[in-house]
C-alpha positions, 0 to 999 in steps of 0.5 A: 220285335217286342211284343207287349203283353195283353192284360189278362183277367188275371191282371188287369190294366192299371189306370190308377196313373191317370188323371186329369190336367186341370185336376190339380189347377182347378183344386189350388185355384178353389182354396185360392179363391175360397175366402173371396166367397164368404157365403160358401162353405169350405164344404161346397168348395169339392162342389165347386171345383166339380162345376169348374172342371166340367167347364174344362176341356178335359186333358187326361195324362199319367205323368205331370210332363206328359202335357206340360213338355208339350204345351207351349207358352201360349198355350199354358197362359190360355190353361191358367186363364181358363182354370180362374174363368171357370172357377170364378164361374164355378163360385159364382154359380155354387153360390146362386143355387145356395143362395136360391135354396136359402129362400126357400 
């Protein structure tokens, strides 16, 4: 029998491995976009990408396999089309609430 050793306070866990799914997505999906939102800065777009990913339901994974052996090609369509709705989304919202601060 193998025994997995528990952390001590010496040695704490390494979570630096996890991540989210839709992290990297959402980043190409912003730079992607970026140019069709001409009133938003390049500045606004980790702004953006954090309004895109609250959107999403989160997928945490260490390694990129880990979901996408997983999924099946439906499933994978429906991550894509999920990411540009929330992004566009995003953009759209960012956009507004600069737009309202404008007016001020």
């Amino acid at each position: 029998m193998t025994r997995t050793r528990k952390p001590t306070p010496a040695m704490p866990p390494d979570f630096s491995s996890i991540r989210n799914y839709h992290e990297r997505a959402v980043f190409e999906a912003v730079a992607e976009a970026g140019p069709r939102y001409p009133l938003i800065a390049v500045e606004q777009y980790p702004d953006v990408a954090c309004v895109a990913l609250n959107r999403l339901l989160p997928r945490y994974i260490r390694h990129e396999v880990d979901l996408a052996f997983y999924l099946t090609e439906n499933e994978r369509l429906e991550n894509e089309r999920s990411v540009k709705e929330s992004v566009q989304f995003a953009f759209e919202f960012v956009q507004a609430r600069t737009l309202m601060k404008a007016r001020r």
